[in-house]
C-alpha positions in Angstrom: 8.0 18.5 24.4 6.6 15.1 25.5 4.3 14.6 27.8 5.7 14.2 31.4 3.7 12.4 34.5 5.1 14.3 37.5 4.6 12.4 40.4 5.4 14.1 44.0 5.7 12.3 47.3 7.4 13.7 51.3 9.7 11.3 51.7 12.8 8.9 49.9 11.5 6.1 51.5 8.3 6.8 49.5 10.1 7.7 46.3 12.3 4.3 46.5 9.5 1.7 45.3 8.7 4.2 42.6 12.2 5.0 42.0 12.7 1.4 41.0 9.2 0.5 39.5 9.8 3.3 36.8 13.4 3.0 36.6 14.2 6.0 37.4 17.7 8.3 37.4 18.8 10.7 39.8 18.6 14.4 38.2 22.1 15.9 38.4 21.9 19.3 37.2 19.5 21.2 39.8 19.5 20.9 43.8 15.8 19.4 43.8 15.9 15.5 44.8 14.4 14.7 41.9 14.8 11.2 39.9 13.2 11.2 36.2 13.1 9.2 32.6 11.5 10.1 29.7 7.9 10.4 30.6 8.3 10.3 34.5 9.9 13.2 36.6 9.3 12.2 40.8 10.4 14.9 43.5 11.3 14.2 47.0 9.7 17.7 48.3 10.3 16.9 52.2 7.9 17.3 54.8 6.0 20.1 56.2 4.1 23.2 54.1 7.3 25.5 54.1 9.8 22.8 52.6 6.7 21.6 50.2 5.7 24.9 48.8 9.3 25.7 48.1 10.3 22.4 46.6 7.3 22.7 44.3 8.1 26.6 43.2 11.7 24.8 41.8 10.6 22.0 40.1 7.9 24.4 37.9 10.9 26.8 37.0 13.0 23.6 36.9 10.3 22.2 33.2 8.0 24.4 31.8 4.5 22.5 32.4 2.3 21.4 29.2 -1.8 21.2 29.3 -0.7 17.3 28.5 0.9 16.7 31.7 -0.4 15.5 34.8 0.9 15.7 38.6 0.2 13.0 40.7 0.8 13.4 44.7 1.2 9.8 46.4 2.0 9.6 50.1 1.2 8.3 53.2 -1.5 9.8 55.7 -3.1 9.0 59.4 -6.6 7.8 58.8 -9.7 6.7 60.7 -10.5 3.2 62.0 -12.7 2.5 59.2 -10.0 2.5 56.6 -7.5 -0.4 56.9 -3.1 0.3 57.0 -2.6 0.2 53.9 -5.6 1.0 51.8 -5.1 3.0 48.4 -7.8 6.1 49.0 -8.2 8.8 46.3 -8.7 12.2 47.5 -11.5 14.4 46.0 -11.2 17.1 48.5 -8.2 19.1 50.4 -8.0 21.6 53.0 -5.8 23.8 55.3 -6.9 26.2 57.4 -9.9 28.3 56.1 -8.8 26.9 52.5 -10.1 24.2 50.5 -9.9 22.7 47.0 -12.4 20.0 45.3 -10.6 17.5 43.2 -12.1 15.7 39.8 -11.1 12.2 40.0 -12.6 11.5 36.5 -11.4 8.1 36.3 -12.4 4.9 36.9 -11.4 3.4 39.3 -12.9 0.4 42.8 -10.8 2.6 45.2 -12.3 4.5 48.4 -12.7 8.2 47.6 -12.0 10.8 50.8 -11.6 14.3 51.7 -8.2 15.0 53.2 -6.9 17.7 55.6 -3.5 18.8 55.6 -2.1 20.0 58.5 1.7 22.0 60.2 2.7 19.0 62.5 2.1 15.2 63.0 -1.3 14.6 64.5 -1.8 12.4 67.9 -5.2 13.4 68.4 -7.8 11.8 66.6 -9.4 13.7 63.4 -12.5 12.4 61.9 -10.5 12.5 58.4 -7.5 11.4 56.5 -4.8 13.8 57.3 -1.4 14.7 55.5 1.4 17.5 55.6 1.9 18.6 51.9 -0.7 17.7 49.7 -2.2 21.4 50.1 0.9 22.7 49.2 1.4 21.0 46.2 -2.0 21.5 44.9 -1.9 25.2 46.0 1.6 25.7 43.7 0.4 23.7 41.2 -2.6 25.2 40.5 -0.1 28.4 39.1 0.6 26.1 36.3 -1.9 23.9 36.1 -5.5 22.9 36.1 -7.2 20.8 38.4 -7.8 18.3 35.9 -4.0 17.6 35.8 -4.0 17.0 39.2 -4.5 12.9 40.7 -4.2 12.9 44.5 -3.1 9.0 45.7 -2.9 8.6 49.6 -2.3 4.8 51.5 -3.5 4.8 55.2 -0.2 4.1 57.6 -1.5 5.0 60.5 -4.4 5.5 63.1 -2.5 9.0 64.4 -0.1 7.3 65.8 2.7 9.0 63.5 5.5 7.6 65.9 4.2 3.8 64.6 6.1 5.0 60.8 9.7 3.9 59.6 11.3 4.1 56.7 10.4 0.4 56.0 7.2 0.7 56.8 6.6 3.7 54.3 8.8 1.8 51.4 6.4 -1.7 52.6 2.8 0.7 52.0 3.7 2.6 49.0 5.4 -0.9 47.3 2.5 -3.4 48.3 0.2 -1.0 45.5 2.8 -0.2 42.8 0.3 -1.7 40.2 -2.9 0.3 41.7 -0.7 3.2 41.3 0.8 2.2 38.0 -3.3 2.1 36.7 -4.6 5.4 37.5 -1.4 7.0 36.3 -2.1 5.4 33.0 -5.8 6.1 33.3 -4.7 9.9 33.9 -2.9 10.1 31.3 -5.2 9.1 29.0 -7.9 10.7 30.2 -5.8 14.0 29.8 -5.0 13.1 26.2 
């Protein structure tokens, strides 16, 4: 079995510059949104815990995983003022609740480095952190199959929580503007994993 970059994200509008970058098909045999080619396999896991922690439980019965292969989450999140709309941030820390998981970003890299919380619902008040819905959920389900070193988490500020400022174009716009920054530590990843 070859090895297979899985790369998660919340939402199609985030999956599209992706989608096209690695040229990737639609899955037809399983209910996941899931697009893939040979070494690439991206799931659309939805937003919220629930609908992430469930999406994730079906794409690991959906391919065995292999001690080769890495998981990379990349998705949007409300930041601080200090970090600009639009700025590529790896995540070396995540937490929910009373739960929390430190990340080895092994790689090199010239990006910010940040802890990130993940949280139930859109945040309007401000939070002295970058702040997501799913990446806890897909590091706690992947952590079943995987170790941490497989994992690379990839967040691009969108807004200052203000989560009503997001669109769909806006979300393609982010993720799009950094396809080559993402393209980079995927690679590095991988070869660091090799």
């Amino acid at each position: 079995m070859s090895v297979m970059v899985y790369i998660i994200v919340a939402l199609a509008s985030e999956a599209k510059p992706l989608i096209r970058y690695y040229e990737l098909q639609r899955v037809q045999d399983t209910d996941l949104y899931l697009f893939s080619n040979d070494e690439t396999l991206l799931l659309v896991c939805g937003i919220g815990y629930e609908k992430t922690q469930s999406s994730m439980e079906k794409l690991f019965r959906y391919r065995p995983i292999t001690s080769m292969d890495v998981l990379i989450n990349i998705g949007l999140c409300a930041s601080t003022l200090e970090n600009k709309i639009g700025e590529l941030m790896l995540i070396d820390n995540v937490t929910y609740g009373e739960s929390s998981f430190k990340l080895n970003i092994e790689i090199e890299h010239s990006h910010k480095v940040s802890a990130l919380l993940s949280v139930k619902e859109p945040q309007r008040e401000y939070i002295e952190t970058l702040v997501d819905m799913e990446a806890h959920a897909i590091l706690s389900e992947s952590l079943k199959y995987m170790t941490i070193e497989q994992l690379l988490f990839i967040k691009i500020v969108s807004d200052y929580f203000k989560p009503d400022s997001l669109n769909k174009n806006l979300a393609y716009a982010l993720i799009n503007k950094k396809m080559k920054d993402i393209d980079s530590l995927i690679r590095k990843k991988l070869c660091q994993q090799q």
